[in-house]
C-alpha positions as CSV (number, residue, x, y, z in Angstrom):
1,X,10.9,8.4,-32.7
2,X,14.5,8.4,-33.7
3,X,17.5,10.9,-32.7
4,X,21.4,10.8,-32.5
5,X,23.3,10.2,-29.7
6,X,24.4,14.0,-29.9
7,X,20.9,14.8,-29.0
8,X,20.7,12.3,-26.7
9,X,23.3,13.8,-24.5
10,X,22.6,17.2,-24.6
11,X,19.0,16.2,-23.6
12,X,20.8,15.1,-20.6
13,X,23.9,17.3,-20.1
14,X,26.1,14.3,-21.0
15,X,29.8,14.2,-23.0
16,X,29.7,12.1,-26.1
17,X,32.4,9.9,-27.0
18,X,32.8,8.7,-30.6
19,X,30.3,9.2,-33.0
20,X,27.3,11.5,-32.1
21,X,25.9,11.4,-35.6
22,X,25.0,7.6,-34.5
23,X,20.7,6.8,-34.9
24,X,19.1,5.6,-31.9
25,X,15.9,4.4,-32.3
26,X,14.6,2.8,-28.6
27,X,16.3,2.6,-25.3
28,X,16.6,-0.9,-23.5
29,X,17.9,-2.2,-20.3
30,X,21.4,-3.7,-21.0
31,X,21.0,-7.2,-21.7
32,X,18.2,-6.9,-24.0
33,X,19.4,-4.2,-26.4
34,X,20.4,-4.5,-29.7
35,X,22.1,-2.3,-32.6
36,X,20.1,1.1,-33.1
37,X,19.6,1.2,-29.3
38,X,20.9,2.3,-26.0
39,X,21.0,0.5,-22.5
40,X,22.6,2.6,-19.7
41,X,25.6,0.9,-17.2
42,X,25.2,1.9,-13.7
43,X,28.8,1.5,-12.3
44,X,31.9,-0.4,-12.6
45,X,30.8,-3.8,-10.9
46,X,28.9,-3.9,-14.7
47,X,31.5,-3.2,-17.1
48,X,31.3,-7.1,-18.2
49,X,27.5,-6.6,-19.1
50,X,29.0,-3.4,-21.0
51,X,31.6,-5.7,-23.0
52,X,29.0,-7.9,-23.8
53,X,25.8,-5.8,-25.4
54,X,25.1,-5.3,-28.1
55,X,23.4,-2.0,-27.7
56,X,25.3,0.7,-30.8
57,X,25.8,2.9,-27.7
58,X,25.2,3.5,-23.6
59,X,24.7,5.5,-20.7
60,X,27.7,5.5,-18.8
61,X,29.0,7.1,-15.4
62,X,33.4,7.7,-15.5
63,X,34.3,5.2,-13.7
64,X,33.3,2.7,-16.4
65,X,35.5,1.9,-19.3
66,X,34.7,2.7,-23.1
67,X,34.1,-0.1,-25.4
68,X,35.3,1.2,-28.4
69,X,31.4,2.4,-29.4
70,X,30.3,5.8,-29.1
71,X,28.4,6.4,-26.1
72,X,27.3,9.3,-23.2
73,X,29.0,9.9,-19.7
74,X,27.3,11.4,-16.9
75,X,27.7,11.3,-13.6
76,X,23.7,9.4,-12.9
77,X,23.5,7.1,-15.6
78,X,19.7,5.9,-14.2
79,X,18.5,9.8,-13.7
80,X,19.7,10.0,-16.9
81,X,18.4,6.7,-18.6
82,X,14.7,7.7,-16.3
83,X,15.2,11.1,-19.4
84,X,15.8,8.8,-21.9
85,X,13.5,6.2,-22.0
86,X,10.8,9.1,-21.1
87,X,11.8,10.9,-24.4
88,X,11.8,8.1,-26.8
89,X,9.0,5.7,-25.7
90,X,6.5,7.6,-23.1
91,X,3.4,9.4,-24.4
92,X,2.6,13.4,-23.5
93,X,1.1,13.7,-20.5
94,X,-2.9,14.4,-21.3
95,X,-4.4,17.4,-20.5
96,X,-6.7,18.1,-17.4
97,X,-9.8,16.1,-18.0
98,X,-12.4,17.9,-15.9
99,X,-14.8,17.1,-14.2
100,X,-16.9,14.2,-15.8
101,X,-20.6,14.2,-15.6
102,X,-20.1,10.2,-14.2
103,X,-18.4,11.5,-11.0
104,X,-20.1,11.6,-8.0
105,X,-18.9,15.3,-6.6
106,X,-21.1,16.8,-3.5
107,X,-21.9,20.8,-3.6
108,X,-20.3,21.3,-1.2
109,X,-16.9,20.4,-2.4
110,X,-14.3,22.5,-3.7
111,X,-12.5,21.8,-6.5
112,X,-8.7,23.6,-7.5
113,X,-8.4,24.8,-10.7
114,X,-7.0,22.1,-13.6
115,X,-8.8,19.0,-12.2
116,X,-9.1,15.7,-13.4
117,X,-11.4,13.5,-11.6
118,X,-13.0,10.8,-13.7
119,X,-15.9,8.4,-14.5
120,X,-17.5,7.1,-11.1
121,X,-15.3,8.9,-8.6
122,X,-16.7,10.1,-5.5
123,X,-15.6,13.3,-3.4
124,X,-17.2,14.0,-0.4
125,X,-19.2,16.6,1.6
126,X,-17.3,19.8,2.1
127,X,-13.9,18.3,0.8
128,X,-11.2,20.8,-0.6
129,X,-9.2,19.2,-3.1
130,X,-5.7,21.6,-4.6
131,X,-5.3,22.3,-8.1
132,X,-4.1,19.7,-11.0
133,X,-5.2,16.5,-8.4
134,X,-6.4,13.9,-10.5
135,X,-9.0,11.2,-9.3
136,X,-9.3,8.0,-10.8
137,X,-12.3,6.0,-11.8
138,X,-13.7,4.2,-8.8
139,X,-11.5,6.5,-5.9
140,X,-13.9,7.2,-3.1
141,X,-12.4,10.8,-1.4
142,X,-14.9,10.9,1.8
143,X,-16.0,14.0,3.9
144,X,-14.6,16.7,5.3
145,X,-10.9,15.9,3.1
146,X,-8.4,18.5,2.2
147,X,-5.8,17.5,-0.4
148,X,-3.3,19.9,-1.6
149,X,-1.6,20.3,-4.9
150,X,-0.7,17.9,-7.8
151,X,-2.0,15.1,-6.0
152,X,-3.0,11.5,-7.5
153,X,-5.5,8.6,-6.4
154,X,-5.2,6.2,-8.3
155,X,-8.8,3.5,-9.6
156,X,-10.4,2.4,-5.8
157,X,-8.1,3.6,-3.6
158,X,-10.6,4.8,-0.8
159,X,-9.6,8.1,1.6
160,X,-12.1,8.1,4.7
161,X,-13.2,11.0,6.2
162,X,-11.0,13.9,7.6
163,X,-8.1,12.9,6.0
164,X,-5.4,15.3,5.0
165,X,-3.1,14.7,2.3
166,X,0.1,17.0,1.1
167,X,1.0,18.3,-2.1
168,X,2.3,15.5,-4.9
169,X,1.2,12.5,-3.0
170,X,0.2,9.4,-4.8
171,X,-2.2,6.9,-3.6
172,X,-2.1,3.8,-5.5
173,X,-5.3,1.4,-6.7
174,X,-6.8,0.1,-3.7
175,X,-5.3,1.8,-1.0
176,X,-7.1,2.3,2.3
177,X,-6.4,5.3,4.4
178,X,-8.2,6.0,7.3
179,X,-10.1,3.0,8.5
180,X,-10.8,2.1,12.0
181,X,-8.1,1.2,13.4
182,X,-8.0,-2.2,15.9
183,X,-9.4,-1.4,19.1
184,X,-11.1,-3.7,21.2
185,X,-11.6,-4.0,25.1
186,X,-12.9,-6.7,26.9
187,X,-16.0,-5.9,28.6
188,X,-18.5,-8.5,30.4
189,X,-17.2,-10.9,28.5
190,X,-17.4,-9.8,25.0
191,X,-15.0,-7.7,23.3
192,X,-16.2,-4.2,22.6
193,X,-15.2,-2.0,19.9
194,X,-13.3,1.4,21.2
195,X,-14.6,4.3,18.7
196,X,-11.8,5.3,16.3
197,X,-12.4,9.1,16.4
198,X,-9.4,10.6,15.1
199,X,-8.1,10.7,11.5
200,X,-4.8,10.2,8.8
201,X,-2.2,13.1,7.8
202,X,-0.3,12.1,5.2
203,X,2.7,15.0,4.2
204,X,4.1,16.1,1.1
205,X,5.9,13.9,-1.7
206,X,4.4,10.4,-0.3
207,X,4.0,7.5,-2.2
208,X,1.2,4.5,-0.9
209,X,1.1,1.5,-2.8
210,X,-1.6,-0.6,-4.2
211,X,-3.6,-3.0,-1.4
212,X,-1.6,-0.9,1.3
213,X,-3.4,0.3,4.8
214,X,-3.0,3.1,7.1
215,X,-5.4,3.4,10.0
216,X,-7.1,6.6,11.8
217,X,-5.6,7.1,14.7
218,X,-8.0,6.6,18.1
219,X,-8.5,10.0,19.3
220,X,-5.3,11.5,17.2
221,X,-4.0,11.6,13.8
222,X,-1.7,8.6,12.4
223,X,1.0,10.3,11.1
224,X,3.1,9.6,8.0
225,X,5.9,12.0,7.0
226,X,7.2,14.0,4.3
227,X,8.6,11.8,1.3
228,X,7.4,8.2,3.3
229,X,7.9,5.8,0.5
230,X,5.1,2.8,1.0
231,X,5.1,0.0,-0.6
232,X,2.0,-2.4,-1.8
233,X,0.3,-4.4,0.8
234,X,1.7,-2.6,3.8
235,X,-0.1,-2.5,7.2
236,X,0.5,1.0,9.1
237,X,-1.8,0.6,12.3
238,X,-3.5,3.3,14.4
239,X,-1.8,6.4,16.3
240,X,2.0,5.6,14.2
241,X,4.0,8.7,13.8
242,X,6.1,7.7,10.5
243,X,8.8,10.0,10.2
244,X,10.1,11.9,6.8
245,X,11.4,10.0,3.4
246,X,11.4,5.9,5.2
247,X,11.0,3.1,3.1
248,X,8.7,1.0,4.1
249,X,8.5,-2.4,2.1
250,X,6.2,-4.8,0.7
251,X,4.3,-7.0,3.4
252,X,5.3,-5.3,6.3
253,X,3.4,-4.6,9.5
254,X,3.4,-1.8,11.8
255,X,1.5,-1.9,15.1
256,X,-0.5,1.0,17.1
257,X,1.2,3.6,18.4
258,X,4.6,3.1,17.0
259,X,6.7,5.2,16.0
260,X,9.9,6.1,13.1
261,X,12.5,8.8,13.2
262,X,14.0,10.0,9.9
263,X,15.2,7.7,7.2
264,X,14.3,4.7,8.3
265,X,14.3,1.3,5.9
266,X,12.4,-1.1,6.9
267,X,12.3,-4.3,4.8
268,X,9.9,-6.5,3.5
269,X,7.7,-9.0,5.6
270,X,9.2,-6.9,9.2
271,X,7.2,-7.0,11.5
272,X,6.9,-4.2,14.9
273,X,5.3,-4.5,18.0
274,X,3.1,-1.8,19.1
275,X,4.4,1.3,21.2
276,X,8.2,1.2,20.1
277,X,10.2,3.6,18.3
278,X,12.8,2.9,15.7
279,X,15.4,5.8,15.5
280,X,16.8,8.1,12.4
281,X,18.6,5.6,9.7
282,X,17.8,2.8,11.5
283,X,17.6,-0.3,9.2
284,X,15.4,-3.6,9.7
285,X,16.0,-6.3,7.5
286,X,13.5,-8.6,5.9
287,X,11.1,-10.8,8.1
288,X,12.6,-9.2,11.3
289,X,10.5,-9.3,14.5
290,X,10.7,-5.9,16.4
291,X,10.4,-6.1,20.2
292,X,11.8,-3.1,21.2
293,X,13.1,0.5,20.7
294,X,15.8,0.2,17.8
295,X,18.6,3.0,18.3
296,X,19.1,5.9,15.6
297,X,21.3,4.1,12.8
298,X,21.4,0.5,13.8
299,X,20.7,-2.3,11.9
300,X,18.7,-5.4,13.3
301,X,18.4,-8.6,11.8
302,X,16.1,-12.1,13.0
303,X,12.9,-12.7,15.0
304,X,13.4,-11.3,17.9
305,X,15.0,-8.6,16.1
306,X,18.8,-8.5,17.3
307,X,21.9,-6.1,15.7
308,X,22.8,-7.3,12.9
309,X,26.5,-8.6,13.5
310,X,25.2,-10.3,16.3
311,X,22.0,-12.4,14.5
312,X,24.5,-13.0,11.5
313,X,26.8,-15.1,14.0
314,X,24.3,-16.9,15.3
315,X,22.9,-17.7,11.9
316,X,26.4,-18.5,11.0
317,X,26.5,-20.9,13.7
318,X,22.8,-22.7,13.2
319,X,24.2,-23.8,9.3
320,X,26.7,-25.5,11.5
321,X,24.5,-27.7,14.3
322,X,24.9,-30.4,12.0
323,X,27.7,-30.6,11.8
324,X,28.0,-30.2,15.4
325,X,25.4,-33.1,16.0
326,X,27.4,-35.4,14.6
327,X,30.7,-34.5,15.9
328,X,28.6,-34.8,19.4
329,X,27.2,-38.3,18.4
330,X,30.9,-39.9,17.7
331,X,32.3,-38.4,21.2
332,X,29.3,-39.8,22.4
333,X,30.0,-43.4,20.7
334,X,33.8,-43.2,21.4
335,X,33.2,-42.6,25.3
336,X,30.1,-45.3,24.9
337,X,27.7,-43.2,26.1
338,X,23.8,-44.3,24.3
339,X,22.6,-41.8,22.0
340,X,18.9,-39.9,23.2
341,X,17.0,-38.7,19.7
């Protein structure tokens, strides 16, 4: 597909500058396009990768600087560039495929208009699925499961029973929601398994990545709110509450019973103790160790997780102990006191 710049930017309610006659033929990220394509530049702190493509035109936000080539302003270059790249190089979305005769769908279930649940997919006994959800090849949807609207599972992601999932949710391949969650007691000597008996409700807009994990609660529902963000290979363990639109990132574990407020980022390879809660906007950065409560927007760095200013001192400082070891050695050679390793 080819179009001009012009109909570029009114695709995206943008302002052309210079030539909107100009052909564009593909769009590209900035340091790989070339002449006849158009790369978008995020924000001032780029206008050097801007100087330097060769891209005939770009996607830019005011506060960048023309070039001297035509190109399109808006105020989101991505949202707008997210248009773009979906106009010019992404295929139509296909239509409903049904239900194929391969699937595995009990009588019982009932099925929303628009479905598309294919090849060797399984949906459960009395499951209520919304209309337009679309159910990959290999997705296991167990008993006694309500999905809403629009929603998406992608090839062996597996749902156990009595889950509950909200409109426009996507599960990604090889997710697990529901499975027992880990509870043991020590009885006579052996450790016995405590019956997982409650289930997963997962709200509206979510997104679970691929090899990611959320556990049934014990005798409640685990919890994870509206617009949650999940990363792949995530461990969510029974009886969380995850509050609405966190980001949760790759290789991060949650323990039982814990519990997020609103907003919450926590990043990748984190990991939280069971029975704490981490406030609204709170941030925990990558490999932290979470202890106890975090407060409603602070920031915690290090294992034991500490605030942030406070672990980046003492981080600051453990660059320096050698320094500081030798400094310590000469005193101790100057004032002839012997060395201990």
């Amino acid at each position: 597909m080819t179009v001009t710049v012009g109909q570029l930017a009114e695709l995206v309610h943008g302002e052309v500058l210079g030539d909107g006659d100009l052909i564009i033929a593909a769009a590209r990220p900035a340091a790989d396009a070339q002449p006849g394509e158009i790369p978008f530049i995020k924000d001032g702190k780029h206008t050097q990768l801007h100087q330097q493509c060769r891209a005939s035109t770009a996607v830019l936000p005011p506060s960048v600087a023309p070039n001297g080539r035509s190109l399109i302003r808006v105020d989101d270059p991505l949202d707008a560039f997210v248009t773009i790249v979906r106009h010019l190089h992404c295929r139509p979305e296909p239509a409903p495929h049904g239900i194929d005769k391969l699937a595995a769908v009990h009588s019982s279930a009932r099925i929303g208009s628009d479905p598309s649940i294919f090849p060797f997919a399984v949906i459960g006994e009395e499951s209520v699925l919304g209309s337009g959800c679309r159910i990959h090849s290999g997705a296991v949807v167990g008993r006694f499961f309500l999905i809403v609207d629009d929603v998406t599972l992608y090839p062996n992601s597996v749902l156990y029973d009595n889950t509950v999932i909200g409109d426009r949710t996507i599960i990604h391949a090889n997710a697990v929601i529901g499975a027992d969650g880990f509870g043991y007691r020590l009885q006579n000597g052996r450790h016995v398994k405590v019956p997982q008996l409650g289930h997963v409700e997962i709200g509206a807009d979510v997104e679970v990545g691929a090899c990611s994990t959320i556990d049934r609660g014990t005798f409640q529902a685990t919890r994870i709110g509206d617009g949650a963000k999940i990363d792949n290979l995530v461990m969510i363990a029974h009886n969380c509450q995850v509050g609405r639109h966190n980001l949760l990132i790759s290789q991060i574990g949650i323990a039982g019973s814990s519990t997020t407020g609103d907003y919450v980022v926590i990043a990748g390879q984190a990991g939280i103790v069971g029975h704490v809660h981490i406030g609204d906007r709170a941030v925990v950065g990558a490999q932290a160790g979470v202890t106890k409560d975090v407060a409603a927007g602070e920031r915690v760095l290090g294992s034991p997780a500490a605030p942030e200013r406070d672990m980046k001192r003492t981080l600051m400082s453990l660059e320096k102990l050698p320094e500081f070891r030798r400094d310590l050695r000469k005193i101790k050679q100057h004032l002839g006191i012997k060395d201990e390793e």
